[in-house]
C-alpha positions as CSV (number, residue, x, y, z in Angstrom):
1,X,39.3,4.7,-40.9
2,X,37.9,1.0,-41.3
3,X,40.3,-1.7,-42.7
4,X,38.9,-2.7,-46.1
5,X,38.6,-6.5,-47.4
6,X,40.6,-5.7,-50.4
7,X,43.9,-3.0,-49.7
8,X,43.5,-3.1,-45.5
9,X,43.4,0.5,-44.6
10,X,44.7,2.4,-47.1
11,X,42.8,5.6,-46.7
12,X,41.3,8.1,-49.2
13,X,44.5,10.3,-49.4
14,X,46.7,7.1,-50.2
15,X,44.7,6.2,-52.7
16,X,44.6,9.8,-54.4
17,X,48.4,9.8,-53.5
18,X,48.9,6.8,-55.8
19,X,46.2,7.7,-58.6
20,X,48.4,10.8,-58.3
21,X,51.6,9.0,-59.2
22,X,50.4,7.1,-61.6
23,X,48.9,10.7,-63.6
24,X,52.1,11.9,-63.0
25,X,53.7,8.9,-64.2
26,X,52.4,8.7,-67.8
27,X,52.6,12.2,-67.9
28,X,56.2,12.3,-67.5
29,X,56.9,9.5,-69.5
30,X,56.6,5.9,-68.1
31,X,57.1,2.6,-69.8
32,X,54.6,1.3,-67.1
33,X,52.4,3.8,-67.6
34,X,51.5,5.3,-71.4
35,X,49.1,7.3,-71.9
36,X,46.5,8.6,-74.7
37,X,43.7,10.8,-74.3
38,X,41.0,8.8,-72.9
39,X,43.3,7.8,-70.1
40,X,44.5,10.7,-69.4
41,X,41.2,12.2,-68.7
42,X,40.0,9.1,-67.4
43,X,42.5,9.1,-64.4
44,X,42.3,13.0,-64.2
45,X,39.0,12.1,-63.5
46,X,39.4,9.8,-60.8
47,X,42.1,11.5,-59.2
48,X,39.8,14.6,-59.1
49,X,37.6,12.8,-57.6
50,X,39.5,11.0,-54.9
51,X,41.0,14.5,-53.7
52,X,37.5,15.4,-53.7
53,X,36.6,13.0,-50.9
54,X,40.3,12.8,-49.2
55,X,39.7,16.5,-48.6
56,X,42.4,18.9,-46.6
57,X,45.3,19.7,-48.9
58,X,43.7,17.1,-51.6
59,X,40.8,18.9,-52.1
60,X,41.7,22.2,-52.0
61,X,44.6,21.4,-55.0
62,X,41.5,19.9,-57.4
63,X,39.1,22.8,-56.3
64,X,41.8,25.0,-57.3
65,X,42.5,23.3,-60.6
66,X,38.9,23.0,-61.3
67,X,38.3,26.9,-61.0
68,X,40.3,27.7,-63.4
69,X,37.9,25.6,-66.3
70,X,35.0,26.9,-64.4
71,X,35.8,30.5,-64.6
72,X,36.6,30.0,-68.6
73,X,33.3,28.7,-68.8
74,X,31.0,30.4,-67.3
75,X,32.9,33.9,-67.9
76,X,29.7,35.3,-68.5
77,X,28.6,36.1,-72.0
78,X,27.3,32.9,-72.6
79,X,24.3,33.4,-69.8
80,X,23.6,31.2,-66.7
81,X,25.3,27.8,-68.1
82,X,24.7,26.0,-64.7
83,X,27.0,23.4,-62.8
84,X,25.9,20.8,-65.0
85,X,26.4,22.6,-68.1
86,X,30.1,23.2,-67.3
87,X,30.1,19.9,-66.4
88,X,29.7,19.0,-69.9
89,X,31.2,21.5,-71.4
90,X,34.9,20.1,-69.6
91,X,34.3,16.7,-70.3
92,X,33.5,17.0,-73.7
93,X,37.1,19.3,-73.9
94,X,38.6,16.9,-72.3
95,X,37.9,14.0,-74.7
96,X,37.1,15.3,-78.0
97,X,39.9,17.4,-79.6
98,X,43.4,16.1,-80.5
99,X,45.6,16.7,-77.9
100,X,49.7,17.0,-78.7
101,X,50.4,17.1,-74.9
102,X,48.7,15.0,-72.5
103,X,48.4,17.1,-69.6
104,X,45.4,19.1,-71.1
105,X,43.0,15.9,-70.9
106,X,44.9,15.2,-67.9
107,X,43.9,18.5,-65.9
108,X,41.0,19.1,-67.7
109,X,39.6,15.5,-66.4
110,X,40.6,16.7,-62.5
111,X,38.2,19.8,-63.2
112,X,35.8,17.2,-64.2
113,X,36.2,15.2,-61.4
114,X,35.5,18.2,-59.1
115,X,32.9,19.0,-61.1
116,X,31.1,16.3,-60.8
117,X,30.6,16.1,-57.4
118,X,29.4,19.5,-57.7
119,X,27.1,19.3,-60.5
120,X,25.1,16.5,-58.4
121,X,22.5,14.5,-60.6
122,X,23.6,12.2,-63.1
123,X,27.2,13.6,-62.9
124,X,27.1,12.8,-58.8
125,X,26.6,9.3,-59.8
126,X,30.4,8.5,-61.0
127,X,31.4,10.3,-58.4
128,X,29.3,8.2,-56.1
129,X,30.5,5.0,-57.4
130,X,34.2,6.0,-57.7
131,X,34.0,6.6,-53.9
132,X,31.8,4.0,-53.3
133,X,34.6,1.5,-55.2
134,X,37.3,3.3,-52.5
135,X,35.5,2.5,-49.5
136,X,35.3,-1.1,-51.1
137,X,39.2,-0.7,-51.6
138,X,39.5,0.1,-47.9
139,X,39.8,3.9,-47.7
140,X,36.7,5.0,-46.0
């Protein structure tokens, strides 16, 4: 682990740690933290992500999280919908309908973080920079 210019050597697990808390935070109420349904699905997103690259315990939490949206969507009747496809298809549940409780968007943008990373063109390349931002940060 090399000591970053910005946060010294945080790591890639302390940073998901903290993106965790701060999800967790605006989720449960904060008066630091509010969130709508952009941001929730925005830092579902990068916390997905992150756990993506901490790996260990990290990654196997947002892989299991993300196969839960996965399995809705490609369930089978709708044919071959591809990685990319359910790519889509989460992110666009994550920030189109109204959502009463934030911890839809919020879940549903970890799935997309996974996802993305998995999907690999277009969709690889916010997953690229997010980690490439980290590494910036001082986690890689």
């Amino acid at each position: 682990m090399a000591a970053g210019p910005i946060l010294g050597s945080v790591g890639m697990s302390g940073l998901t740690l903290t993106s965790g808390i701060v999800l967790l935070a605006g989720l449960r109420g904060s008066d630091r933290v509010s969130l709508n349904r952009d941001k929730a699905g925005g830092i579902g997103i990068a916390f997905g992500t992150l756990a993506v690259a901490a790996g260990s315990l990290w990654g196997e939490v947002a892989q299991g999280v993300a196969g839960v949206s996965t399995a809705l969507v490609q369930g089978g009747a709708m044919g071959d919908i591809g990685m990319g496809g359910t790519a889509l298809a989460v992110t666009a549940v994550t920030f189109l309908p109204r959502w009463k409780r934030m911890v839809w968007p919020a879940l549903l943008g970890i799935s997309a973080g996974v996802l993305y990373a998995q999907a690999g063109g277009i969709w690889a390349i916010g997953h690229n920079l997010v980690v490439k931002l980290a590494s910036v940060l001082g986690a890689l």
